[in-house]
SEKE-988612 format. One record per residue (C-alpha): residue number from 1; residue in three letters; chain; x, z, y. Coordinates in steps of 0.02 Angstrom, whole numbers. Example, Ala and Ser with C-alpha at 12.3 -4.5 7.8 and 13.67 -1.06 7.14 Angstrom:
<pts>
+-----+-----+---+--------+--------+--------+
|   k |   r | c |     xx |     zz |     yy |
+-----+-----+---+--------+--------+--------+
|   1 | ala | A |    615 |    390 |   -225 |
|   2 | ser | A |    684 |    357 |    -53 |
+-----+-----+---+--------+--------+--------+
</pts>
This chain:
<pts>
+-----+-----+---+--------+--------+--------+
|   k |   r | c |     xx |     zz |     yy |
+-----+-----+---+--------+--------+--------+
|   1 | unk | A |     12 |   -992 |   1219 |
|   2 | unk | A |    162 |  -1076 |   1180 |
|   3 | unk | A |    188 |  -1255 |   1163 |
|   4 | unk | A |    143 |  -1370 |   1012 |
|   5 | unk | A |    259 |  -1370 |    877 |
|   6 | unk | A |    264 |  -1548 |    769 |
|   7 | unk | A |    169 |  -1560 |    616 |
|   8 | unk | A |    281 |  -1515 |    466 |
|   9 | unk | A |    290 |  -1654 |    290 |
|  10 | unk | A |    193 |  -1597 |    148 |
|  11 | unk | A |    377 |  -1595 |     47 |
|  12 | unk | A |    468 |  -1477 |    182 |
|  13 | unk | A |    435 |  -1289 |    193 |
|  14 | unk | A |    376 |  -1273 |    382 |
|  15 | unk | A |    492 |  -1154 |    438 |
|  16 | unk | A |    642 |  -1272 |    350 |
|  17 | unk | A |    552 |  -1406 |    455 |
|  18 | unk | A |    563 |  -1318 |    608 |
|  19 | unk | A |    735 |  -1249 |    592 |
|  20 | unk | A |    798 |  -1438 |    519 |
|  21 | unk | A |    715 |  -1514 |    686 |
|  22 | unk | A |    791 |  -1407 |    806 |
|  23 | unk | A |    960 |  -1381 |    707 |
|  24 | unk | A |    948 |  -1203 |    681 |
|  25 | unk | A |   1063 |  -1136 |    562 |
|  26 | unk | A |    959 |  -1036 |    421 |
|  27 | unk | A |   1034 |   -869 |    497 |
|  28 | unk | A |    981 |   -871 |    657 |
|  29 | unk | A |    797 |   -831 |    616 |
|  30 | unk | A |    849 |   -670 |    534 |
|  31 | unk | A |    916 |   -590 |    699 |
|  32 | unk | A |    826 |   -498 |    822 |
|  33 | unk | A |    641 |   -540 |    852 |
|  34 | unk | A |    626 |   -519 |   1051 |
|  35 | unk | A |    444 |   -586 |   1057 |
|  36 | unk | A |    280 |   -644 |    948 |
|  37 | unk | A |    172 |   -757 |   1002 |
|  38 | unk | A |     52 |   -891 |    908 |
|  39 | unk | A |     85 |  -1041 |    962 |
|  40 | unk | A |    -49 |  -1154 |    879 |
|  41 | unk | A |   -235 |  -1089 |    862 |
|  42 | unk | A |   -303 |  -1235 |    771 |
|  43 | unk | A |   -351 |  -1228 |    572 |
|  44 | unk | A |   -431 |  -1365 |    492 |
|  45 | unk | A |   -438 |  -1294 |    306 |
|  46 | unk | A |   -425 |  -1473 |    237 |
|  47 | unk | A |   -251 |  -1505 |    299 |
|  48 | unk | A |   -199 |  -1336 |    245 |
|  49 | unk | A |   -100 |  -1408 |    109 |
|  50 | unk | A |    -12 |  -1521 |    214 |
|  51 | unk | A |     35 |  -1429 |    370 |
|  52 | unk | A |     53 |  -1264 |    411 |
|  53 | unk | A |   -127 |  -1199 |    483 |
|  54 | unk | A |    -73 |  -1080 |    612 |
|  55 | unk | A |    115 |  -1062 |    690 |
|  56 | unk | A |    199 |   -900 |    739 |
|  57 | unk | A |    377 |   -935 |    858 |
|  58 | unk | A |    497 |   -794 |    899 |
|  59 | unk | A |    634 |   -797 |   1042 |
|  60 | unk | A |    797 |   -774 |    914 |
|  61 | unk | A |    944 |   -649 |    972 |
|  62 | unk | A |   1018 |   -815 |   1063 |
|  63 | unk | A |    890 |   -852 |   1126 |
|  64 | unk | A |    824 |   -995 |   1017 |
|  65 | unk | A |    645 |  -1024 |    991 |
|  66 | unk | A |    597 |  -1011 |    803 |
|  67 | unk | A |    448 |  -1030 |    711 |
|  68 | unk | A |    356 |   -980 |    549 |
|  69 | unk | A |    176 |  -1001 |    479 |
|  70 | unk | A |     58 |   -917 |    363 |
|  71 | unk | A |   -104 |   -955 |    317 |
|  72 | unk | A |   -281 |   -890 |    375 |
|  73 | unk | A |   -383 |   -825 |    239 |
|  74 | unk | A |   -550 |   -912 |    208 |
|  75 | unk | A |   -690 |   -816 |    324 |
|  76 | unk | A |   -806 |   -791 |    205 |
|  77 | unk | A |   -701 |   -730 |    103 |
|  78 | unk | A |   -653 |   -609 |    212 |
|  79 | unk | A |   -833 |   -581 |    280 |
|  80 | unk | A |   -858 |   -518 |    113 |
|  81 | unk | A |   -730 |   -403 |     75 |
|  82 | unk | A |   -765 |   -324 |    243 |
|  83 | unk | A |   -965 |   -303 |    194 |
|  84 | unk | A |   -899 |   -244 |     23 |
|  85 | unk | A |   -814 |   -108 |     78 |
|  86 | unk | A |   -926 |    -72 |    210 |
|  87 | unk | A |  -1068 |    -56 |     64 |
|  88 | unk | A |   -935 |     34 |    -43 |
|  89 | unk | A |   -867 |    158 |     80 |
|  90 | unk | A |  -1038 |    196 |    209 |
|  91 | unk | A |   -899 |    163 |    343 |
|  92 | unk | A |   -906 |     34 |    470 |
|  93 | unk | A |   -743 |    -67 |    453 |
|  94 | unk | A |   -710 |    -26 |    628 |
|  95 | unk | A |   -709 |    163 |    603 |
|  96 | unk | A |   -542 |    130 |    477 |
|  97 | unk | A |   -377 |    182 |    564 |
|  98 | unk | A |   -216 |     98 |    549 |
|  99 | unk | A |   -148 |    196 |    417 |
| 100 | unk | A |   -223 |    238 |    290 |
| 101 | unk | A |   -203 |    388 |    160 |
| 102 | unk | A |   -295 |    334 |    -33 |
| 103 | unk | A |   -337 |    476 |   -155 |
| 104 | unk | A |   -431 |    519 |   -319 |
| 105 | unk | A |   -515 |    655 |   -265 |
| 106 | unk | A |   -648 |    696 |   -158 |
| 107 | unk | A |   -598 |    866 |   -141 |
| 108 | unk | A |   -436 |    783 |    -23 |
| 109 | unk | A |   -572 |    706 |     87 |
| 110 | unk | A |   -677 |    846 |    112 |
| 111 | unk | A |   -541 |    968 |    172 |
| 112 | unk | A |   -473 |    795 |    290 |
| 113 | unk | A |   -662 |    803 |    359 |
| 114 | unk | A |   -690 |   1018 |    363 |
| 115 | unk | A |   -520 |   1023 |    431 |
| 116 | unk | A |   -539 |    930 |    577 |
| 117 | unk | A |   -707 |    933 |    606 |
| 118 | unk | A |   -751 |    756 |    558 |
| 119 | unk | A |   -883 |    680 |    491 |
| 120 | unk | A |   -891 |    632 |    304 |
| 121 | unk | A |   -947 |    470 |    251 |
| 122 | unk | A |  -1010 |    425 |     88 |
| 123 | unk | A |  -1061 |    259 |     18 |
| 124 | unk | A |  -1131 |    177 |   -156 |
| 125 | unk | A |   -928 |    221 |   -225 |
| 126 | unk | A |   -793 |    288 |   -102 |
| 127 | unk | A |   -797 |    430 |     15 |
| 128 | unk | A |   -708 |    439 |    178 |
| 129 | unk | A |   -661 |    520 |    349 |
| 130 | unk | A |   -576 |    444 |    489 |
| 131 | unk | A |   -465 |    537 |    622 |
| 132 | unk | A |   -434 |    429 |    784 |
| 133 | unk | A |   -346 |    581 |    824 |
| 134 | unk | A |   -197 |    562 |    726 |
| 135 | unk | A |   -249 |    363 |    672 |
| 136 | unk | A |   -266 |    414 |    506 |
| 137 | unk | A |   -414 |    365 |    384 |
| 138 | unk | A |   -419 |    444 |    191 |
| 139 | unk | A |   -503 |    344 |     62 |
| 140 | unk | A |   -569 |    431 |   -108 |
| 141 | unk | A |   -562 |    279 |   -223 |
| 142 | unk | A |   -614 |    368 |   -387 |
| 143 | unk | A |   -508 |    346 |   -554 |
| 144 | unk | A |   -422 |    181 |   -620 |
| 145 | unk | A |   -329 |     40 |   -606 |
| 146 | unk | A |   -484 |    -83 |   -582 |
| 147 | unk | A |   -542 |     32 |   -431 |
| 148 | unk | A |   -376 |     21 |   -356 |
| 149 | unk | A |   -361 |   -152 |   -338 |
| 150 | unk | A |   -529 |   -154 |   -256 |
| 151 | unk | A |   -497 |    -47 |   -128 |
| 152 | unk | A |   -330 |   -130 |   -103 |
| 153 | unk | A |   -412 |   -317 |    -90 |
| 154 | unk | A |   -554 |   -252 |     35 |
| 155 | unk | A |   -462 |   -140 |    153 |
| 156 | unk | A |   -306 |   -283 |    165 |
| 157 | unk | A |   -424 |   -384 |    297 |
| 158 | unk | A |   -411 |   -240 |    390 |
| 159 | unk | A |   -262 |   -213 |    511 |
| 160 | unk | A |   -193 |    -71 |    429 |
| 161 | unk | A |    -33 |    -40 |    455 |
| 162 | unk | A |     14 |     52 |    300 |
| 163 | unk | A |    -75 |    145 |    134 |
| 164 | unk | A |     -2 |    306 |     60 |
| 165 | unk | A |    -70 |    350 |   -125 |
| 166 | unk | A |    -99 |    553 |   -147 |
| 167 | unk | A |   -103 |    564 |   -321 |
| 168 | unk | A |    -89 |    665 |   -448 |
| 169 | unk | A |     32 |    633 |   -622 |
| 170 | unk | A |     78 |    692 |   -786 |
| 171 | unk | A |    272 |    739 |   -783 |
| 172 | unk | A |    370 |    703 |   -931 |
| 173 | unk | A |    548 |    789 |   -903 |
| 174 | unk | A |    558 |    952 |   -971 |
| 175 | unk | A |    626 |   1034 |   -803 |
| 176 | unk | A |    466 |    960 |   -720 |
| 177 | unk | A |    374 |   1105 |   -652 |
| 178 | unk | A |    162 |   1094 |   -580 |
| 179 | unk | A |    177 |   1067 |   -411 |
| 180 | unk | A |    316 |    984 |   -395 |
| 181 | unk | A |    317 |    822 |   -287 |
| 182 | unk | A |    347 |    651 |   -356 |
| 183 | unk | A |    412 |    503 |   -290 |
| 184 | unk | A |    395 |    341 |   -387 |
| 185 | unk | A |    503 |    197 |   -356 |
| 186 | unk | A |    418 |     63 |   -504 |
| 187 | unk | A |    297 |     78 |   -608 |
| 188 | unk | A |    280 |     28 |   -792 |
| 189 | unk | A |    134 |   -115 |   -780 |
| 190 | unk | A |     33 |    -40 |   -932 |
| 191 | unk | A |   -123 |    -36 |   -855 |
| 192 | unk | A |   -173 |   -229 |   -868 |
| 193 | unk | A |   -265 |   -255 |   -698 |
| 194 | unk | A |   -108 |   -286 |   -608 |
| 195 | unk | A |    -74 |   -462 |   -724 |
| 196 | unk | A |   -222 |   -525 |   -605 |
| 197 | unk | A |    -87 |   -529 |   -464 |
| 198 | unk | A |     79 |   -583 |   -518 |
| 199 | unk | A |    158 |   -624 |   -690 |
| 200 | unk | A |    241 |   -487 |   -817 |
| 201 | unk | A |    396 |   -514 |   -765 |
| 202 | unk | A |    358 |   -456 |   -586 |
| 203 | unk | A |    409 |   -285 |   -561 |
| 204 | unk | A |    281 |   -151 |   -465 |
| 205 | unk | A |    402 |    -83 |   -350 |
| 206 | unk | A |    337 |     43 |   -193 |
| 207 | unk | A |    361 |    -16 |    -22 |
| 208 | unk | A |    547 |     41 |     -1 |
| 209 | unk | A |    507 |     74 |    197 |
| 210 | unk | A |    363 |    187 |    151 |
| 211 | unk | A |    453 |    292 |      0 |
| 212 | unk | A |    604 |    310 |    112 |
| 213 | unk | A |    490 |    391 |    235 |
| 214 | unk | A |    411 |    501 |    102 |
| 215 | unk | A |    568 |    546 |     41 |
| 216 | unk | A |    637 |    603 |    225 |
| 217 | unk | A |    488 |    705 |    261 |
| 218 | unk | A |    510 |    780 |     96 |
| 219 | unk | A |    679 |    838 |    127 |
| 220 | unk | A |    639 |    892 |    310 |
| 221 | unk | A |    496 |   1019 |    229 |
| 222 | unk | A |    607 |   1066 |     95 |
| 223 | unk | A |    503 |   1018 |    -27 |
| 224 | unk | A |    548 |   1003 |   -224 |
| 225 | unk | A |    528 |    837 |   -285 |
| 226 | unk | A |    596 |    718 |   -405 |
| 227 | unk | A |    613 |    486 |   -380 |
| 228 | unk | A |    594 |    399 |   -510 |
| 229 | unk | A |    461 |    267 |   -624 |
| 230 | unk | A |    297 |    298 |   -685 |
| 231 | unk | A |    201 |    235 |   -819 |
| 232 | unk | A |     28 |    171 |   -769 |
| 233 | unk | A |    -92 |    175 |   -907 |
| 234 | unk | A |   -271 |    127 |   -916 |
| 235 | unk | A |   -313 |    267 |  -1043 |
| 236 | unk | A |   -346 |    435 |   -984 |
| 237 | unk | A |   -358 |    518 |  -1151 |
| 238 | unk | A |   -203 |    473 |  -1223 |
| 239 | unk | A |   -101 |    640 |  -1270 |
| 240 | unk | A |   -173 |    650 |  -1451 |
| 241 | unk | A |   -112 |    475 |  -1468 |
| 242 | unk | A |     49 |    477 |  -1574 |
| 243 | unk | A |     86 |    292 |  -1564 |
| 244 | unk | A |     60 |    289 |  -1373 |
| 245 | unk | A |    179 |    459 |  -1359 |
| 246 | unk | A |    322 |    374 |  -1443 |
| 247 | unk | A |    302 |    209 |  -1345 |
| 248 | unk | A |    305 |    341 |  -1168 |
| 249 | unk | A |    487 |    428 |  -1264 |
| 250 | unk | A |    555 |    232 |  -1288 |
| 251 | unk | A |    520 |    166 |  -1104 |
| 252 | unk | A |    584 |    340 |  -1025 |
| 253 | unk | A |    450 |    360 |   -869 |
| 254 | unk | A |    469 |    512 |   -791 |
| 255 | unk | A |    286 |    515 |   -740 |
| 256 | unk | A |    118 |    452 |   -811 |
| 257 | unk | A |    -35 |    398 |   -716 |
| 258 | unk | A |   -182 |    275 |   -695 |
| 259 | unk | A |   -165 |    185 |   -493 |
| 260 | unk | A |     47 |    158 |   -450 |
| 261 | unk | A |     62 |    -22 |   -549 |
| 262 | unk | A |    -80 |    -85 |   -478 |
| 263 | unk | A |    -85 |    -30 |   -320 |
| 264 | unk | A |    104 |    -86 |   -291 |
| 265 | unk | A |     67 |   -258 |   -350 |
| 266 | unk | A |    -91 |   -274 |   -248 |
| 267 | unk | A |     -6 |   -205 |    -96 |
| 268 | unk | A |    128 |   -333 |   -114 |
| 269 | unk | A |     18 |   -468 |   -149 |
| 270 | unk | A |    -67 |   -442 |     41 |
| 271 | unk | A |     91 |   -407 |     98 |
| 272 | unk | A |     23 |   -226 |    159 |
| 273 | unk | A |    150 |    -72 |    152 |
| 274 | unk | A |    111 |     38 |      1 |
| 275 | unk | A |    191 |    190 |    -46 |
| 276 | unk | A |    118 |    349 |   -157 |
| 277 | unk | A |    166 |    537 |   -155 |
| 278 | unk | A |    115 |    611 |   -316 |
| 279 | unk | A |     85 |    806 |   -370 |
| 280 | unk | A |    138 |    844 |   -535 |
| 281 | unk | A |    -14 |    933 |   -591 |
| 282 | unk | A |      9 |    950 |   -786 |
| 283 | unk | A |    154 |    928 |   -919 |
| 284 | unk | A |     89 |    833 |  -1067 |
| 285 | unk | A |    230 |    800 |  -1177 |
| 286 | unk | A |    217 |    998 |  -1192 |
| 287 | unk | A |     66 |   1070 |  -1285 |
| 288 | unk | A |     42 |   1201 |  -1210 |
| 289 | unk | A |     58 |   1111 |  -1022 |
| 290 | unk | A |   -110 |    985 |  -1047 |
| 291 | unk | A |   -214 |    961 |   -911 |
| 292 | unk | A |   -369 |   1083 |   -933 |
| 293 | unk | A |   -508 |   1126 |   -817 |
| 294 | unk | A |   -438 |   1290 |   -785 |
| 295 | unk | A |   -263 |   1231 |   -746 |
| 296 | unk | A |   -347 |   1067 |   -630 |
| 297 | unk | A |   -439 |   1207 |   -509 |
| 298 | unk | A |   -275 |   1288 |   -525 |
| 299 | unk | A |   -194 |   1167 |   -459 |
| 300 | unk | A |   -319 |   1128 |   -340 |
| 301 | unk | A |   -329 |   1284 |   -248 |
| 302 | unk | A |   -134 |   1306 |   -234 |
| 303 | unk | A |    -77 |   1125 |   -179 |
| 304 | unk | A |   -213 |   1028 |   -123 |
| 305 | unk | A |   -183 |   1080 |     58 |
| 306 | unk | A |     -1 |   1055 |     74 |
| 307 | unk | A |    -22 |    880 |    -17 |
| 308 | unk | A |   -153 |    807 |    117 |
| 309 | unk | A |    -34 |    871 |    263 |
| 310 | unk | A |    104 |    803 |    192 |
| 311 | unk | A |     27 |    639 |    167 |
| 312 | unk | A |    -34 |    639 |    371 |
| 313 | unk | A |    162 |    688 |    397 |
| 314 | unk | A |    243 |    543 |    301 |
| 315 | unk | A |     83 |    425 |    405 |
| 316 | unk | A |    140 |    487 |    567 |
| 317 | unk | A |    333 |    456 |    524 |
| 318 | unk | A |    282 |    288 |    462 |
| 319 | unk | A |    202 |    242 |    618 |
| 320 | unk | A |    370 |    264 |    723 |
| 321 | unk | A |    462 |    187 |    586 |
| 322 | unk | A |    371 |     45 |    585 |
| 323 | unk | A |    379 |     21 |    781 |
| 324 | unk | A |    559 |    -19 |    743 |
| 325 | unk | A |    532 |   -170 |    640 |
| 326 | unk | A |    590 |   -332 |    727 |
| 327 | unk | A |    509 |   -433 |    663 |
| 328 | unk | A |    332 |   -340 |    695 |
| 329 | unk | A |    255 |   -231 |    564 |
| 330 | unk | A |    135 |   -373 |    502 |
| 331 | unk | A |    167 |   -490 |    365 |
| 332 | unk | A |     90 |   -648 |    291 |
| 333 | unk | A |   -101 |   -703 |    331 |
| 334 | unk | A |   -100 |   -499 |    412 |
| 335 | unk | A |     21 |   -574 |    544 |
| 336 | unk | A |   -136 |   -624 |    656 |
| 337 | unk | A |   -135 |   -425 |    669 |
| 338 | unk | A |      0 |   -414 |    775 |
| 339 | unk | A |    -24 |   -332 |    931 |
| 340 | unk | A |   -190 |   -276 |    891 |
+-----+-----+---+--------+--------+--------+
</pts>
């Protein structure tokens, strides 16, 4: 452990504290981390507004020491997320790898599970499978918005490094084709459940690390696929809807769907690493291209496979790109994860 640091004022930031005590110019700290360590243990939540509870100090690329703090998140809080999703998934908390693939459809999990000969796990809501193998878990979250940022708040007290979303979306170009991949970049906040996380004028952007990954695999496979913003919507049955259609023509997605908003916003409200790779599974702008039961099996049986390898792919990448992070892979409260 490292030595104390001094308390910081309740009117100074306490890295501009730290920095401002030791004369550290404001771009040292952004140079090469060298080393992580915490430095003060202690949290008294009373003083949590006045000092920071727990200190994190880094040797800087000249060698100065620098520090930064975050908070701890309340324990029962997070005694209850963990029992939540432990209730929710069947899964022991400690079964759940460090990265983490998120899906609609339990179809994904049971080839993950038949695949690889691993158990599957069913609780009162999710399903799962978990491959120490590869250190890959997949998550079947059902349909929604509201579900997403569930699954989002429980598995963030979890030391996951990062969350990939294999979904499936509506394309809206004409030169869209079924199968093709997409790659969102934003996502129109339509849905509602992501205004319990930041205000409107916050935009739900993908983790730019995690789509760049995505986007490299993509291109290594030779895959088709198109980057651009969906619109997430928290009505399913909407292509009858004339007044909806013409709002979808005005905004110019290139995509609809029901998760991306919400699960970008929740992801960068824990500070966790969120990304999606979505199958364009129907074309609903044409009549003719509307999701139907005999085009979803369709679909199904010809993609399904390459999706959920794909997805393990772009996890695997991840996990060397992330290794290259200097200033760990954690952020936030989830810096106490470091090293774990």
């Amino acid at each position: 452990m490292g030595k104390a640091l001094p308390k910081c004022p309740p009117n100074l930031l306490a890295i501009d504290f730290f920095r401002n005590s030791h004369g550290i110019s404001k771009d040292v700290y952004s140079e090469n981390v060298q080393e992580i360590y915490l430095v003060d243990e202690d949290y008294d939540p009373k003083r949590a507004l006045t000092s920071p509870p727990v200190w994190t100090s880094f040797q800087a690329g000249n060698g100065l020491e620098v520090a930064m703090s975050y908070d701890i998140p309340d324990e029962h809080e997070e005694q209850i997320a963990k029992d939540t999703l432990e209730r929710y998934s069947g899964s022991s908390v400690e079964h759940f790898q460090p990265h983490l693939l998120l899906t609609n459809f339990p179809q994904y999990v049971h080839h993950f599970a038949e695949s690889r000969a691993l158990p599957l796990i069913e609780g009162s809501m999710f399903k799962v499978a978990h491959s120490p193998n590869e250190g890959v878990s997949i998550l079947d979250f059902k349909i929604g918005s509201p579900a997403a940022a569930l699954v989002v708040d429980l598995c963030a007290f979890l030391p996951i490094k990062s969350t990939l979303l294999l979904g499936m979306c509506g394309g809206l170009r004409r030169h869209y084709q079924v199968g093709d991949y997409f790659v969102p970049i934003a996502s129109i906040r339509g849905e509602g459940t992501s205004d319990f996380y930041f205000p409107p004028e916050v935009p739900a952007l993908a983790n730019f690390l995690v789509q760049k990954v995505v986007t490299n695999v993509l291109e290594g496979l030779g895959a088709l696929y198109h980057v651009g913003i969906t619109h997430t919507t928290n009505k399913r049955f909407w292509e009858f809807n004339k007044e909806f259609k013409a709002k979808l023509e005005a905004t110019r997605p290139q995509a609809i769907e029901m998760e991306c908003a919400t699960l970008f916003m929740a992801g960068y409200k824990h500070k966790l690493p969120l990304g999606a790779l979505l199958l364009v599974s129907d074309l609903p702008f044409n009549p003719t291209g509307i999701k139907t039961k005999k085009s979803s099996e369709w679909v199904f049986n010809n993609y399904m496979v390459s999706h959920v390898e794909t997805g393990i792919k772009v996890l695997q990448a991840l996990d060397e790109a992330l290794k290259g992070q200097p200033r760990g892979i954690f952020r936030g409260s989830r810096r106490r994860f470091e090293g774990m």
